[in-house]
MARVOMI-158930 format. One record per residue (C-alpha): residue in three letters; chain; y, z, x; residue number from 1. Coordinates in pm, whole numbers. Each point is the difference from the previous one (the first is absolute). Layout:
<fimars>
aa ala | ch A | py Y | pz Z | px X | i NUM $
...
</fimars>
This chain:
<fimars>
aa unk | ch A | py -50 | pz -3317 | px 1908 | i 1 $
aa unk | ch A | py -205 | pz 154 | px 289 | i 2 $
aa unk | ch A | py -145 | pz 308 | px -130 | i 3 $
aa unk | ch A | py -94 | pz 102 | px 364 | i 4 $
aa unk | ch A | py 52 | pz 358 | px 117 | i 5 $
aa unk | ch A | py -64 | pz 93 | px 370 | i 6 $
aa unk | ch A | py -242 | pz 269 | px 176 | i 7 $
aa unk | ch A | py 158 | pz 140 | px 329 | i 8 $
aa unk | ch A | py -185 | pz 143 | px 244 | i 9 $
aa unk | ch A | py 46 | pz 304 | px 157 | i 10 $
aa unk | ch A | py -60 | pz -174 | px 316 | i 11 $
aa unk | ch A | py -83 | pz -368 | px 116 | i 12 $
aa unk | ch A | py -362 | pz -153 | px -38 | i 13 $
aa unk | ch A | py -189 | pz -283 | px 32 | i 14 $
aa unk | ch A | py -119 | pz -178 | px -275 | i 15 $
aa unk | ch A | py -180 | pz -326 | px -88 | i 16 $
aa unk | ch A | py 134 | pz -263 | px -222 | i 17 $
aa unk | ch A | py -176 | pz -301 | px -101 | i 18 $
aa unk | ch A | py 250 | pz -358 | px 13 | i 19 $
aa unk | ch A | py 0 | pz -301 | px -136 | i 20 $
aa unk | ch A | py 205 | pz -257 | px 173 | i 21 $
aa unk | ch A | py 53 | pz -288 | px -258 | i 22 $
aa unk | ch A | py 61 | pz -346 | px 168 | i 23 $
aa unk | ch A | py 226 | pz -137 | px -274 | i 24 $
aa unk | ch A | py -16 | pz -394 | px 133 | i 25 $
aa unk | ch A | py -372 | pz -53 | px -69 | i 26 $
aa unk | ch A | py 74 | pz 268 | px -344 | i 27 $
aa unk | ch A | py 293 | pz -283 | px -118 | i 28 $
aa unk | ch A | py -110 | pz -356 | px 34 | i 29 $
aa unk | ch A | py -348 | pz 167 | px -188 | i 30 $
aa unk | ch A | py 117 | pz 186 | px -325 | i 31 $
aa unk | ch A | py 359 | pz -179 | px 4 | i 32 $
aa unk | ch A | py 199 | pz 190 | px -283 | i 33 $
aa unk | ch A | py -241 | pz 249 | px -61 | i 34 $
aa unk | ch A | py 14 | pz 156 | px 404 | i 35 $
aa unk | ch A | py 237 | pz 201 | px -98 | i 36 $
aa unk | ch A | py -238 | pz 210 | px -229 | i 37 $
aa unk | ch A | py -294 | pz -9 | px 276 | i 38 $
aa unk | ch A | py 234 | pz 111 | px 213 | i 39 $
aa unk | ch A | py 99 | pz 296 | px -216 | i 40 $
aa unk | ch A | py -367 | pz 83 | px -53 | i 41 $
aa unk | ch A | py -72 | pz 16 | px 342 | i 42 $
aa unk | ch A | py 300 | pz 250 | px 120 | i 43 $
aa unk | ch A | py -120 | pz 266 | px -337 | i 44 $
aa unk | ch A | py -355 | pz -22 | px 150 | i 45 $
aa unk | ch A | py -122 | pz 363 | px 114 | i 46 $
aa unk | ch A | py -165 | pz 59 | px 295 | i 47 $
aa unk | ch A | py -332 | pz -51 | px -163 | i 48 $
aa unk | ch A | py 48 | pz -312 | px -130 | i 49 $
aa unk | ch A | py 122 | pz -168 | px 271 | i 50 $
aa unk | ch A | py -316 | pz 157 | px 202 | i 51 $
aa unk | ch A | py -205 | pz -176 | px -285 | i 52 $
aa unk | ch A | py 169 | pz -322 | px 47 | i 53 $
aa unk | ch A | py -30 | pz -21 | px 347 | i 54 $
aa unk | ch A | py -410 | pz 115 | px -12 | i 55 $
aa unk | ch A | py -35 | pz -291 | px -306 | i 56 $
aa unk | ch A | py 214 | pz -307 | px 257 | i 57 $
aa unk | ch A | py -204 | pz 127 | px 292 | i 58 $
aa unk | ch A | py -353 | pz -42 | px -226 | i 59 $
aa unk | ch A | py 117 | pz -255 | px -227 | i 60 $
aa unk | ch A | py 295 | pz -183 | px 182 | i 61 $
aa unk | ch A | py 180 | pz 30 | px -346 | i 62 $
aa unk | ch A | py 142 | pz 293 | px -183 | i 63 $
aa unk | ch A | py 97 | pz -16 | px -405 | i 64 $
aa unk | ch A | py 341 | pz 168 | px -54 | i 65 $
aa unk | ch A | py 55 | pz 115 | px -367 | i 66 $
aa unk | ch A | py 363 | pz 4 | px -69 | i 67 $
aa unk | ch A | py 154 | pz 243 | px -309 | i 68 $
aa unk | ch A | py 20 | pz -393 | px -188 | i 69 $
aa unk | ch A | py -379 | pz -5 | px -12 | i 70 $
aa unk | ch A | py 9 | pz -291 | px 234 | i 71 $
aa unk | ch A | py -224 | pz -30 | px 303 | i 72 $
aa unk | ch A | py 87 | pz -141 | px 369 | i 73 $
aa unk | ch A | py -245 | pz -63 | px 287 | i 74 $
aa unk | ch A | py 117 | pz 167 | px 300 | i 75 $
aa unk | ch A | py -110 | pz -108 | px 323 | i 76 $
aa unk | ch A | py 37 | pz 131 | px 406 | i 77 $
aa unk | ch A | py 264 | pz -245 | px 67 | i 78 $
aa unk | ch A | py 238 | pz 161 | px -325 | i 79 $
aa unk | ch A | py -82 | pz 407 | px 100 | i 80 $
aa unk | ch A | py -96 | pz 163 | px 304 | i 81 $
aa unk | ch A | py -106 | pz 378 | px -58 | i 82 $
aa unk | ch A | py -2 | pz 246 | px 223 | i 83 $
aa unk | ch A | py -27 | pz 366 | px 103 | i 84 $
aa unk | ch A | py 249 | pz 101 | px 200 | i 85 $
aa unk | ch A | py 123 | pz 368 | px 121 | i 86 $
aa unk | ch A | py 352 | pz 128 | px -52 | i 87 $
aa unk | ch A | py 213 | pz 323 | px 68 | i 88 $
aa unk | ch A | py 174 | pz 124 | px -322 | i 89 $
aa unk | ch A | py 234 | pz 294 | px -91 | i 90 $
aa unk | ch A | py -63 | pz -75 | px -392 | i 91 $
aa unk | ch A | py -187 | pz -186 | px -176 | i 92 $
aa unk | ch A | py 39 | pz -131 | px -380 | i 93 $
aa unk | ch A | py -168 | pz 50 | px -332 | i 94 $
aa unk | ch A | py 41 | pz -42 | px -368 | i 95 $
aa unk | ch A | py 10 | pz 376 | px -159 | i 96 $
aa unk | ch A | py -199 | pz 10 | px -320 | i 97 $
aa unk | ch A | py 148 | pz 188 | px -265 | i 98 $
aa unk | ch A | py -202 | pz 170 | px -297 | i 99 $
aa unk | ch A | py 182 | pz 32 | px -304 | i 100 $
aa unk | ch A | py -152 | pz 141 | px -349 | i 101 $
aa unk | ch A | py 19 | pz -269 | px -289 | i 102 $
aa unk | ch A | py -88 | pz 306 | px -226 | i 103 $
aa unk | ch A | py 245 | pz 318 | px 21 | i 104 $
aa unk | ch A | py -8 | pz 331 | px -135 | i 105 $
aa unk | ch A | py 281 | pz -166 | px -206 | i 106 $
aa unk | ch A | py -172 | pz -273 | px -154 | i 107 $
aa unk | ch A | py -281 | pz 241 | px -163 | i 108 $
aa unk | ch A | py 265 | pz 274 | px -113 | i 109 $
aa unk | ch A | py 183 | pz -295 | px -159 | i 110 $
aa unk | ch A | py -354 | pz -127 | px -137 | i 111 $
aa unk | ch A | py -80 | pz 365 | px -170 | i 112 $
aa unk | ch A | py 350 | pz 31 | px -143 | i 113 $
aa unk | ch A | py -69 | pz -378 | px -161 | i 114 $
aa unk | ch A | py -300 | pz 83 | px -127 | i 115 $
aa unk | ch A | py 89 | pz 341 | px -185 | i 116 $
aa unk | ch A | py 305 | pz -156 | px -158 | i 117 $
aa unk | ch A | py -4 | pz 25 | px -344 | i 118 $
aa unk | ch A | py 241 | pz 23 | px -334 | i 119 $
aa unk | ch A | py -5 | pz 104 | px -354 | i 120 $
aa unk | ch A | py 203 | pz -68 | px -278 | i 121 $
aa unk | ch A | py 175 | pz 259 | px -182 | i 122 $
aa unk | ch A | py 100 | pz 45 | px -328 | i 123 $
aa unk | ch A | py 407 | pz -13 | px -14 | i 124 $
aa unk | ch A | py -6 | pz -6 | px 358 | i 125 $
aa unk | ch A | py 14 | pz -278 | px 273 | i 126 $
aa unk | ch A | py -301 | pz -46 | px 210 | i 127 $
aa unk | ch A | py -137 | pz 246 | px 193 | i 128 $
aa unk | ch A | py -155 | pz -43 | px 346 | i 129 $
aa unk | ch A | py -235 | pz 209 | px 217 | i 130 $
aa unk | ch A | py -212 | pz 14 | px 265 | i 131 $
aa unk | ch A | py -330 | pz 137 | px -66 | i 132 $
aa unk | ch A | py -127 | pz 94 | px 324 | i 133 $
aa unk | ch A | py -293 | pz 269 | px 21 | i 134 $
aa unk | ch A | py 85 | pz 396 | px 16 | i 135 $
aa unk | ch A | py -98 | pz -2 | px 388 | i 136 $
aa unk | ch A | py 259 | pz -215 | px 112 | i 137 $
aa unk | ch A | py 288 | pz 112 | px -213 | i 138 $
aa unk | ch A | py 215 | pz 301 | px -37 | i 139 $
aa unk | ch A | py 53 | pz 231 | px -275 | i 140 $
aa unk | ch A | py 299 | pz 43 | px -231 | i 141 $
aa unk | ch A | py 160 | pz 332 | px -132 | i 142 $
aa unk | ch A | py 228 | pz -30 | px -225 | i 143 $
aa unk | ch A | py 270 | pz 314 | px -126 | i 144 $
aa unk | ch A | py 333 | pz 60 | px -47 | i 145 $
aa unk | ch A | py 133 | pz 332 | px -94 | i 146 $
aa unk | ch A | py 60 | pz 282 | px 253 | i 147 $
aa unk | ch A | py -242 | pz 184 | px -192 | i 148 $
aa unk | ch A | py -287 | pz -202 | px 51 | i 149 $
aa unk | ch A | py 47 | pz 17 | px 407 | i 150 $
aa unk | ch A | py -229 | pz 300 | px 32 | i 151 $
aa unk | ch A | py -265 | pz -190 | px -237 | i 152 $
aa unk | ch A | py 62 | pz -313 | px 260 | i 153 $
aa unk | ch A | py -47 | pz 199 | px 285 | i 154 $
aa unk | ch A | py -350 | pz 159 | px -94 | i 155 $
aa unk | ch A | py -78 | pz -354 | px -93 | i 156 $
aa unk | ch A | py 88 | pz -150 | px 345 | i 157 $
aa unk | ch A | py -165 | pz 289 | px 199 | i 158 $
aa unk | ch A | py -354 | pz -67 | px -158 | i 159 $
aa unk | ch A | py 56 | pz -348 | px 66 | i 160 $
aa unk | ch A | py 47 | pz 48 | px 327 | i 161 $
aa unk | ch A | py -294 | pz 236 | px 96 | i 162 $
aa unk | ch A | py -231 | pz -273 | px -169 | i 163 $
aa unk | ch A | py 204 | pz -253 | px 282 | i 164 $
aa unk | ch A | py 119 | pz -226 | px -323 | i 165 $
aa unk | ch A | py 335 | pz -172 | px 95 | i 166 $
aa unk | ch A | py 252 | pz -4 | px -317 | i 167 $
aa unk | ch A | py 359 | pz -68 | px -61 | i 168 $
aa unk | ch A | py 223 | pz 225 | px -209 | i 169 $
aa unk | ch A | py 266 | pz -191 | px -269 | i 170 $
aa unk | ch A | py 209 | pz 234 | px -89 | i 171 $
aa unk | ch A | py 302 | pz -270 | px -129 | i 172 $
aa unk | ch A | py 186 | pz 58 | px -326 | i 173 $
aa unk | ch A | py -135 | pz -371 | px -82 | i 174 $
aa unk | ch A | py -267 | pz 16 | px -350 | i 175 $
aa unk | ch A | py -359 | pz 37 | px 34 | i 176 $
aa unk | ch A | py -46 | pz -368 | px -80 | i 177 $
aa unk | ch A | py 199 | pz -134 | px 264 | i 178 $
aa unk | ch A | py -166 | pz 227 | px 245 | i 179 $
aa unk | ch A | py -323 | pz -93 | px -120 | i 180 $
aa unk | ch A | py 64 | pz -348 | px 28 | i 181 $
aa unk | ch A | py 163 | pz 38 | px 371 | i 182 $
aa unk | ch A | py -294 | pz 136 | px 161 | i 183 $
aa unk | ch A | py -255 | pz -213 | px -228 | i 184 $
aa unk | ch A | py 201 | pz -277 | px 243 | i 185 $
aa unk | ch A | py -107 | pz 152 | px 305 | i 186 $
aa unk | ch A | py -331 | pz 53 | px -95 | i 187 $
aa unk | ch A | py 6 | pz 372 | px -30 | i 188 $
aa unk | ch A | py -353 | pz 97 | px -222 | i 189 $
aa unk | ch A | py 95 | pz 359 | px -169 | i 190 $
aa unk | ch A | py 248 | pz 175 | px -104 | i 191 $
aa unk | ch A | py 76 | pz 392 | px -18 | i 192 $
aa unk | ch A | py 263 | pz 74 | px -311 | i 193 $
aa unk | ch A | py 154 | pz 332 | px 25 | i 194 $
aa unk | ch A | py 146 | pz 59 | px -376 | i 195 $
aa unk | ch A | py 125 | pz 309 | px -154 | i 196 $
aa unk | ch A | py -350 | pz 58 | px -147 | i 197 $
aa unk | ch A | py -154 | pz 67 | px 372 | i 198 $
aa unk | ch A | py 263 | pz 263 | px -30 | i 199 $
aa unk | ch A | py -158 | pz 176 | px -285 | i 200 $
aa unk | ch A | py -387 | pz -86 | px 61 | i 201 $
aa unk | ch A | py 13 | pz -58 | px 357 | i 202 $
aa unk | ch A | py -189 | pz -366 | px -88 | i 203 $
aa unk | ch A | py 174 | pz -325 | px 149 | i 204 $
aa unk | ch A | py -51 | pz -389 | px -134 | i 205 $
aa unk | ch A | py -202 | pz -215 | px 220 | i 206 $
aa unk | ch A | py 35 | pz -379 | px -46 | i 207 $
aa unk | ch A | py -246 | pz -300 | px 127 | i 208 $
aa unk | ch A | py 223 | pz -324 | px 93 | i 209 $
aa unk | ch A | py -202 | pz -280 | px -144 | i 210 $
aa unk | ch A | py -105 | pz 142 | px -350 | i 211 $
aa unk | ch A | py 314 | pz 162 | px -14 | i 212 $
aa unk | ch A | py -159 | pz 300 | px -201 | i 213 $
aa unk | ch A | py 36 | pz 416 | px 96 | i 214 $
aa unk | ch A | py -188 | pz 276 | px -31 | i 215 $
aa unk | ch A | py 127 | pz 360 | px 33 | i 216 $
aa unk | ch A | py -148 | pz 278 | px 234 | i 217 $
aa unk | ch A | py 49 | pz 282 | px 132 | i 218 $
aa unk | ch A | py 241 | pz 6 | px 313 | i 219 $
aa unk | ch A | py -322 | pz 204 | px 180 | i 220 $
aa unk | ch A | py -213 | pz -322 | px -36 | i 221 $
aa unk | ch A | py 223 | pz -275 | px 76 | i 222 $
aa unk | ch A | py -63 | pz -5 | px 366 | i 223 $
aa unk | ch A | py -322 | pz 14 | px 3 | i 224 $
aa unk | ch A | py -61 | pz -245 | px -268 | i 225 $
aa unk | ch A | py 244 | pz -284 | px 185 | i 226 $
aa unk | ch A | py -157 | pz 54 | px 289 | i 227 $
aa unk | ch A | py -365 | pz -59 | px -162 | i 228 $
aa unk | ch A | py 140 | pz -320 | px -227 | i 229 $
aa unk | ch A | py 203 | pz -172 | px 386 | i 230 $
aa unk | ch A | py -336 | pz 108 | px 195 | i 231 $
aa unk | ch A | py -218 | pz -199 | px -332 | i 232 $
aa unk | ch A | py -203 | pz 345 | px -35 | i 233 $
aa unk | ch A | py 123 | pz -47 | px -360 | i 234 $
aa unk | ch A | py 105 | pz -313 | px -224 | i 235 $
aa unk | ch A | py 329 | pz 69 | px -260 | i 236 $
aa unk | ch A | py -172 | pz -80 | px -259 | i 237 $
aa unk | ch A | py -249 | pz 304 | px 92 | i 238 $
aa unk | ch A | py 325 | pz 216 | px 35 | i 239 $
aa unk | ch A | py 104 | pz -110 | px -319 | i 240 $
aa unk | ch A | py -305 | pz 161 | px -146 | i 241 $
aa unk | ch A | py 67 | pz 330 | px 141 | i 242 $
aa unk | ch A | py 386 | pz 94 | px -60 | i 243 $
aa unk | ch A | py 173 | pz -101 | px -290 | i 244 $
aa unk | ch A | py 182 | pz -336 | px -59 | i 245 $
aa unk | ch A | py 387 | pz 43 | px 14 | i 246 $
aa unk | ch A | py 137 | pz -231 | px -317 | i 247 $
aa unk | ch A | py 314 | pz -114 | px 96 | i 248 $
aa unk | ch A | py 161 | pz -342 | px -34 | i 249 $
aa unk | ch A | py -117 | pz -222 | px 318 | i 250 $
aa unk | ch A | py 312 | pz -11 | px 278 | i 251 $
</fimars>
């Protein structure tokens, strides 16, 4: 396959090309089967090489030809005459080289989402699998239901907003659990739980992916307090101190 591709010129020039004129009745009765190949070796020679070959005859008398075999040939003046000659072209060839990255932006993605992959068993449940990816690169869930918890959702979303936090509202008549477990899959880190106690006491539950555990806290702080736990200004386990833990059954 000739994986040549042509230059044209905008107009005409002269140009220098370096030839080698191979006299294939003294190459023949000399390497016999193998001429072929010297042959072959001589044509691919660049214009370098064939420069080199004729400054090593014209020094030496002799020049050794390395074919892609490993083999060596003695070449002498009476097999190849070089020489410089000039020539007016319109085009001339070249082989394009072509750089193509071995490592994508695919390849890592694909190496962080293998190496966050985890699963836990559950008790009466099948197996549950998650990604546990850290706050900064993952999005944050909110989960409600009722229409009256949409005002409650929409203070929630505003503060998360003005603190530039990017979340997701679930708002599906599915249970907790399963909603839980759906963006545990995705790698989601926290979770906002509007009940019909944030109704009464204006406090929501916040819940921490890999421990699976909750605290409670006011609707005020939430923002703030995700933002500080995805930007590591605080650890859960610090949060946990604060605010009270929410005892529920793990979903």
């Amino acid at each position: 396959v000739d994986l040549k591709a042509n230059y044209k010129f905008d107009h005409p020039r002269d140009m220098e090309f370096v030839e080698c004129k191979i006299n294939k009745g003294k190459l023949g009765p000399a390497f016999k089967k193998e001429a072929g190949a010297v042959i072959e070796a001589l044509n691919e020679m660049t214009d370098k090489q064939k420069l080199e070959m004729d400054a090593a005859i014209n020094e030496n008398g002799v020049y050794e030809l390395k074919v892609c075999t490993g083999a060596r040939y003695n070449i002498t003046r009476e097999m190849a005459k070089v020489k410089t000659v000039t020539k007016r072209v319109q085009e001339v060839p070249f082989i394009p080289s072509v750089i193509e990255p071995a490592f994508g932006v695919g390849r890592i993605i694909y190496t962080i989402l293998e190496h966050t992959f985890r699963s836990r068993e559950m008790e009466d449940q099948e197996l549950r699998c998650y990604l546990s990816l850290p706050p900064v690169v993952s999005v944050l869930p909110i989960s409600s239901n009722p229409t009256q918890f949409k005002p409650t959702m929409h203070k929630i979303t505003d503060a998360l907003k003005e603190h530039g936090i990017s979340y997701k509202v679930d708002d599906s008549g599915q249970a907790i659990g399963k909603r839980y477990a759906r963006t545990d899959e995705i790698g989601i880190p926290f979770g906002i739980t509007i009940d019909f106690q944030s109704l009464n006491d204006d406090t929501v539950t916040l819940r921490e992916r890999d421990s699976m555990s909750q605290i409670r806290l006011p609707i005020a702080d939430v923002a703030e307090l995700v933002y500080r736990l995805c930007s590591d200004r605080m650890t859960w386990e610090q949060a946990a101190e604060k605010y009270p833990k929410f005892d529920a059954q793990h979903a």
